[in-house]
C-alpha positions as CSV (number, residue, x, y, z in Angstrom):
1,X,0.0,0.0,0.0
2,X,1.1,3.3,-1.0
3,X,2.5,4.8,2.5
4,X,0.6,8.3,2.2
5,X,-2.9,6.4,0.9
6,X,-2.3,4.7,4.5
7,X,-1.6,8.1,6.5
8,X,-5.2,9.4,4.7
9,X,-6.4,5.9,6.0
10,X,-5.3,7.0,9.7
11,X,-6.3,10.0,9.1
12,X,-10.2,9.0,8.4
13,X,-9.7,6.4,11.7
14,X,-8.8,9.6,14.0
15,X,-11.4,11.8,11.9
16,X,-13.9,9.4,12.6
17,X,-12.7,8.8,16.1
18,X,-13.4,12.9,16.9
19,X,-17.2,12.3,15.4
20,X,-17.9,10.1,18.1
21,X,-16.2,11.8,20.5
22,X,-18.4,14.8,19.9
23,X,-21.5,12.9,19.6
24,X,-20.8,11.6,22.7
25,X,-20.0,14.9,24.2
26,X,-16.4,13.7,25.3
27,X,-14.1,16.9,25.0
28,X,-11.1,15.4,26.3
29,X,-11.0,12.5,23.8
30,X,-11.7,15.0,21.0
31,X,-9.2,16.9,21.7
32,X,-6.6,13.8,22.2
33,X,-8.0,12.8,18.4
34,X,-7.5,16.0,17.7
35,X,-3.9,16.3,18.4
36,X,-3.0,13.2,16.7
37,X,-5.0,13.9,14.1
38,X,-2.6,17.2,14.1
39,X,1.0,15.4,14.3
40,X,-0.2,12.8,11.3
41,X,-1.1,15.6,9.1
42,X,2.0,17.5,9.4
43,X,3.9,14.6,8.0
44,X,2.2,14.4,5.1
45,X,3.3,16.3,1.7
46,X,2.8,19.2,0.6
47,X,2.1,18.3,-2.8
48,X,-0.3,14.7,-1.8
49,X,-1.0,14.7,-4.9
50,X,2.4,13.9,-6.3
51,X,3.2,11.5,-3.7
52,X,0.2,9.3,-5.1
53,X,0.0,6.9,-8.2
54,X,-2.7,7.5,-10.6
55,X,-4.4,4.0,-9.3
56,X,-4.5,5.8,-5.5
57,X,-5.9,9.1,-6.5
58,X,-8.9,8.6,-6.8
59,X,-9.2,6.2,-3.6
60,X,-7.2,9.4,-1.6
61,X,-10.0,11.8,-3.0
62,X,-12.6,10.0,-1.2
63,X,-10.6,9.4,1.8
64,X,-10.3,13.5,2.2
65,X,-13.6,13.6,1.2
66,X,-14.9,11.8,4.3
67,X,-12.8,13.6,6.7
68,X,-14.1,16.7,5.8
69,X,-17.6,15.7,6.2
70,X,-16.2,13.8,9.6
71,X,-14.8,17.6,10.2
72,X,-18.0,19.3,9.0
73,X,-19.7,16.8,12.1
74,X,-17.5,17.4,14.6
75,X,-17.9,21.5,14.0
76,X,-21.2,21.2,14.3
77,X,-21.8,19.7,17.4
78,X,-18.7,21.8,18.9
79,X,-20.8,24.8,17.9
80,X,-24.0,24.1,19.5
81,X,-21.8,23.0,22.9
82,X,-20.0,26.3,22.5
83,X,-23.4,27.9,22.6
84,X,-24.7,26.0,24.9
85,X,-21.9,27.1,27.2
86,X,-22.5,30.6,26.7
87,X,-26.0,30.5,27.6
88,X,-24.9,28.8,30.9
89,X,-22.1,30.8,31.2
90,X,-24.3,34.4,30.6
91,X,-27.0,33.3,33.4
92,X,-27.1,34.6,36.4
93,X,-27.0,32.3,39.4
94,X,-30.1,30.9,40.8
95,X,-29.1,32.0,44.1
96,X,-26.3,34.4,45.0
97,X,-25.7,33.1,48.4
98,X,-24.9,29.7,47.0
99,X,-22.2,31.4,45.2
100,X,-18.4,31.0,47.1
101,X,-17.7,33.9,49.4
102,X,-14.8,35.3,47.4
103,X,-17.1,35.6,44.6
104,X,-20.2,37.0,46.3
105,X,-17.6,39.7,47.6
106,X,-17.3,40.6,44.3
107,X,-20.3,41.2,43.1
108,X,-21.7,44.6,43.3
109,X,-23.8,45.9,46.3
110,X,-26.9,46.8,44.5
111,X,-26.6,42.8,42.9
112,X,-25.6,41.1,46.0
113,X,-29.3,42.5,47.3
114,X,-31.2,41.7,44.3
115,X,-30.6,38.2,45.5
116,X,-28.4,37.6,42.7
């Protein structure tokens, strides 16, 4: 097997690998996938493309062709979290006084007596 057409291969594995990850809402092992992902692609070619034989070409095409739409998944989902984050990030506490003291120090006066 041609060795690049292989790197794609591992490529797709580790794409794949950060779909399911994200579907399953685990951030850490997205981002390990990630970073693997990372290092395999930097020791690829510039030029792919002259690195393959006319037979692999068209088998590479499809292989970046799925990790794209891997990618396209995997932004997607890290979107919506992103946003769900904000929106949980941009609330105000339920109640201030379950907030630590450091924090409720903090706050300002007139917000500390709204209740929160």
């Amino acid at each position: 097997m041609n060795p690049v057409l292989g790197a794609l291969e591992q490529l797709l594995a580790l794409s794949e690998a950060m779909l399911t990850a994200a579907r399953n809402s685990d951030w850490e092992s997205l981002a390990d996938h990630e970073a693997q992902r990372r290092a395999l692609a930097e020791t690829l070619p510039a030029d792919l493309s002259s690195s393959l034989t006319p037979s692999t070409l068209t088998p590479a095409r499809a292989i970046i062709e799925s990790c794209r739409q891997c990618d396209a998944g995997v932004r997607e989902l890290v979107t919506r979290r992103q946003a769900e984050l904000r929106v949980v990030l941009r609330s105000p506490p339920m109640d201030g006084d379950m907030a630590p003291a450091s924090v409720r120090a903090a706050l300002p006066v007139a917000h500390r007596r709204a209740g929160g």
